[in-house]
C-alpha positions in Angstrom: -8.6 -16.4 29.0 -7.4 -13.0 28.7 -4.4 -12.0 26.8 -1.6 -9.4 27.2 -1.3 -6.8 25.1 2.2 -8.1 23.6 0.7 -11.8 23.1 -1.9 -10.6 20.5 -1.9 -12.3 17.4 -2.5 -10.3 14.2 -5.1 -11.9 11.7 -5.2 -11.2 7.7 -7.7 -8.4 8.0 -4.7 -6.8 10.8 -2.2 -6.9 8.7 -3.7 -5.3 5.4 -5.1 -2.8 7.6 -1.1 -2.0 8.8 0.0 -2.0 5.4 -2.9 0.2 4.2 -2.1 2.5 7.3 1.6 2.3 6.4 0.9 2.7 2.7 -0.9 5.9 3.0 1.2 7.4 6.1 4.0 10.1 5.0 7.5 9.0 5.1 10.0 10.6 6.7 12.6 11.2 4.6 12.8 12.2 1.1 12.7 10.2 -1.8 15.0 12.4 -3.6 18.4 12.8 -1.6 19.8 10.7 -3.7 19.7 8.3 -6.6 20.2 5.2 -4.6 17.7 6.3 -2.2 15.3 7.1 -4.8 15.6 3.7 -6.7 14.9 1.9 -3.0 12.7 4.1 -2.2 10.7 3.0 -5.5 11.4 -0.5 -5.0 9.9 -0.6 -1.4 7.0 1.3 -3.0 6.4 -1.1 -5.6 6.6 -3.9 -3.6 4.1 -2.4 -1.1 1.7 -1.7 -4.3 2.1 -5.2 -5.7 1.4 -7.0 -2.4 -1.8 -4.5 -1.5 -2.8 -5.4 -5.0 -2.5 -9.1 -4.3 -4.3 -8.9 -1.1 -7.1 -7.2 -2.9 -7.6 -10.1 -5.5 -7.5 -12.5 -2.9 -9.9 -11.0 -1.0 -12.3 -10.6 -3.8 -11.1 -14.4 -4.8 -12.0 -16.2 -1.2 -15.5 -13.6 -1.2 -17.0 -13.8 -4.9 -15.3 -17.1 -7.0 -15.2 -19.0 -3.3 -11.1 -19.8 -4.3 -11.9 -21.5 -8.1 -9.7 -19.0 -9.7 -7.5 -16.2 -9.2 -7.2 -13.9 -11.9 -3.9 -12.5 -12.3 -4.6 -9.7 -14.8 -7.1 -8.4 -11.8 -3.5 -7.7 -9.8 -2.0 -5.9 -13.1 -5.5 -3.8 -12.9 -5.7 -3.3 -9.5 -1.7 -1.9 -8.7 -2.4 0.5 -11.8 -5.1 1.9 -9.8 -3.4 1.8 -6.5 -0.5 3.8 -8.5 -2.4 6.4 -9.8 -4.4 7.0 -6.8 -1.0 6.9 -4.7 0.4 9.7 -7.3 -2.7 11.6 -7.4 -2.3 12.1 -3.3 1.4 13.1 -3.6 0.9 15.6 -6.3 -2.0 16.7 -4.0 0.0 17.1 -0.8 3.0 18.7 -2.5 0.9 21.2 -4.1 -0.8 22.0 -1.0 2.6 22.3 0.9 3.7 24.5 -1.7 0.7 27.0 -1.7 0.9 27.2 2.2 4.9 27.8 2.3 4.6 30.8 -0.7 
């Protein structure tokens, strides 16, 4: 039973591996060209955050407590550390941008 390439369906470890992949990719366009850009720009970041956060503590909920309890202050936690490593990469990359360009 072979399946096309199209007819695939993604499983949960497929789709936090896509929104890792997207998470971490570059965008595009800048999140300053304007304020309203910048506010969705941090919304859609902040969402992303939340939800890698909340696959994380499910993960570690259906591996280690076997789906007894699901701590929500383990979400808090872990989007602070997604946040500061996230920050930590972009102040990275744009001074590395910078000492390349002058």
């Amino acid at each position: 039973m072979s399946r096309g390439a199209g007819s695939e369906r993604l499983g949960p470890r497929d789709d936090a591996a896509k929104l890792l992949r997207r998470a971490a990719a570059p965008r595009c366009r800048s999140p300053t060209s304007s304020t309203a850009s910048v506010f969705s720009w941090l919304r859609r970041s902040l969402g992303e955050v939340l939800a890698l956060a909340g696959l994380i503590e499910l993960a570690q909920d259906i591996l280690y407590a076997h789906g007894k309890t699901f701590e929500w202050w383990d979400v808090r936690d872990d989007a602070i550390g997604i946040l500061i490593a996230f920050l930590a990469v972009r102040i990275i990359r744009s001074r590395s941008v910078r000492s390349k360009t002058g």
